[in-house]
N, C-alpha and C positions, 0 to 999 in steps of 0.2 A: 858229336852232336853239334848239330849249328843252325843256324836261323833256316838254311836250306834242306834241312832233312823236314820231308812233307808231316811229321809226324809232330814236331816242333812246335808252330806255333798254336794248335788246339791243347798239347799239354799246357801250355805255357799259360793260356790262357785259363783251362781250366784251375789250374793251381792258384793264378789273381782272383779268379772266380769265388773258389773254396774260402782265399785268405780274407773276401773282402764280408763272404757271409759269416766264417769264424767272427770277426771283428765285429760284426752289426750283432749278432746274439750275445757275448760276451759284453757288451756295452746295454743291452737290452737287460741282462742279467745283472750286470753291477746295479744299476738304474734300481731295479726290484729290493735287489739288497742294500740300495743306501736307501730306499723311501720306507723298507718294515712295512709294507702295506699290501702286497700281494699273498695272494691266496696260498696256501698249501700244495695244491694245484698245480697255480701258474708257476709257482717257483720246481716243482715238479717236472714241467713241459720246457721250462727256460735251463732249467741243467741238461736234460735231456740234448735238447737241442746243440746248447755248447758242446756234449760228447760227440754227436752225430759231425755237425761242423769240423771238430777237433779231428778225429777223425778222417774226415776227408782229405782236410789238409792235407794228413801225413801220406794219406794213399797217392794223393798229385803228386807231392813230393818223391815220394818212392817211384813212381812211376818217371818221373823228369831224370830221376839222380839213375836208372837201371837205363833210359836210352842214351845218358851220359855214358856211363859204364863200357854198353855196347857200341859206341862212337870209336870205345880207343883212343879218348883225349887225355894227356897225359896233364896233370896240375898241380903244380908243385904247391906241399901244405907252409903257408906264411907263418914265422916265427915256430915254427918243429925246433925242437932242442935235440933229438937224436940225428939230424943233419939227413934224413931223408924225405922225397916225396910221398904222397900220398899212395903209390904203385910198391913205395918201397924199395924204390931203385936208390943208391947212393948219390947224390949231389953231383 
């Protein structure tokens, strides 16, 4: 996976995308829950919303991390205590 694989920067973007609506609902829903003033409803429609965003996230995510996968980049996991990368390969 690299900036040059044509598929790259639409995922990439979509996952900013996802993160930045997760963060505007979740802030829209804190908001509800620190004023105790919205509806049964709204607060209804504002968790909703957080799953749905929450959600997506994860699906960009998955989708960025599985054309990582199929790239074959190899990335050594920082501070491992079993002394392997992430492949599993020995050090």
């Amino acid at each position: 996976m690299s900036p040059a694989d044509p598929e790259w920067p639409q995922l990439l973007s979509d996952y900013e995308s996802a993160i930045a609506e997760f963060e505007a609902v979740s802030r829209a829903l804190t908001t509800a829950l620190n004023g105790r003033n919205a509806s049964e409803d709204d607060f209804r429609a504002l968790i909703l919303a957080e799953e749905r965003a929450r959600e997506t996230v994860v699906l960009a995510r998955m989708r960025l991390i599985n054309l990582w996968r199929e790239s074959g980049v190899e990335v050594e996991r920082r501070g491992s205590f079993r002394g392997e990368s992430i492949t599993g390969k020995p050090r």
